[in-house]
C-alpha positions in Angstrom: -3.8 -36.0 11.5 -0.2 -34.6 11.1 1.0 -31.2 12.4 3.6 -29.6 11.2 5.9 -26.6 12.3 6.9 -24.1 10.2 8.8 -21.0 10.3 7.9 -18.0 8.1 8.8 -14.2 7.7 6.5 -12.1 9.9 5.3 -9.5 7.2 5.0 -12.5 4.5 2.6 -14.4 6.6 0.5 -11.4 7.3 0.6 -10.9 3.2 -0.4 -14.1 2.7 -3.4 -13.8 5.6 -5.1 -11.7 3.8 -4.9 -12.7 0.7 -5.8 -16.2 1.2 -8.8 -14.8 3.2 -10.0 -12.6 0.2 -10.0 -16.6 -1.7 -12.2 -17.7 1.5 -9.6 -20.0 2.9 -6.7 -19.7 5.6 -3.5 -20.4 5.3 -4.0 -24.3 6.4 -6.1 -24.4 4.0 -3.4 -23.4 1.3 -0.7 -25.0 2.2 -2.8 -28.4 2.2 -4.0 -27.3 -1.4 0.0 -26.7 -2.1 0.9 -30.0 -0.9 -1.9 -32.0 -2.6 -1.1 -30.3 -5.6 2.6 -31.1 -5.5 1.8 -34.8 -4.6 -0.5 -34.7 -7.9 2.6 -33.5 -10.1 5.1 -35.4 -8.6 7.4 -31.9 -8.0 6.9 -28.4 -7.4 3.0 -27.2 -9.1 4.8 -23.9 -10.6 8.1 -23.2 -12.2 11.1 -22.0 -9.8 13.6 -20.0 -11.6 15.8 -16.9 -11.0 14.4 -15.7 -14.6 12.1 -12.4 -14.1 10.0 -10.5 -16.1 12.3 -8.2 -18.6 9.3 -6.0 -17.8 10.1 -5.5 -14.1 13.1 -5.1 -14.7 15.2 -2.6 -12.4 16.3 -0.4 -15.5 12.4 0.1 -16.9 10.9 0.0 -13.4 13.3 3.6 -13.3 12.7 4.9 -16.4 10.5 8.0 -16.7 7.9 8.2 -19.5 
């Protein structure tokens, strides 16, 4: 079996401990899900894109009811 080496933001890992252990798996465990996904779709399993959410925006996220 392959091991790889990766390099990842402290407090982003620690994020995504304990989220992926509230889904009963650990982060191995996701990134092999990620990866089998990807393989399955030929590409990334999601869309990448510098669009957001007008919702969250920085303007409406400020704005006082």
């Amino acid at each position: 079996m392959a091991q790889i080496n990766i390099r990842i933001d402290d407090e982003l890992k620690e994020k995504a401990d304990v989220l992926f252990s509230e889904l009963g798996m650990n982060l191995t465990t996701a990134f092999n899900i990620f990866i089998r996904q990807t393989v399955r779709e030929g590409g990334i399993p999601f869309n990448i894109t510098t669009n957001t959410v007008p919702f969250y925006s920085a303007s409406n996220m400020n704005s006082k009811p």
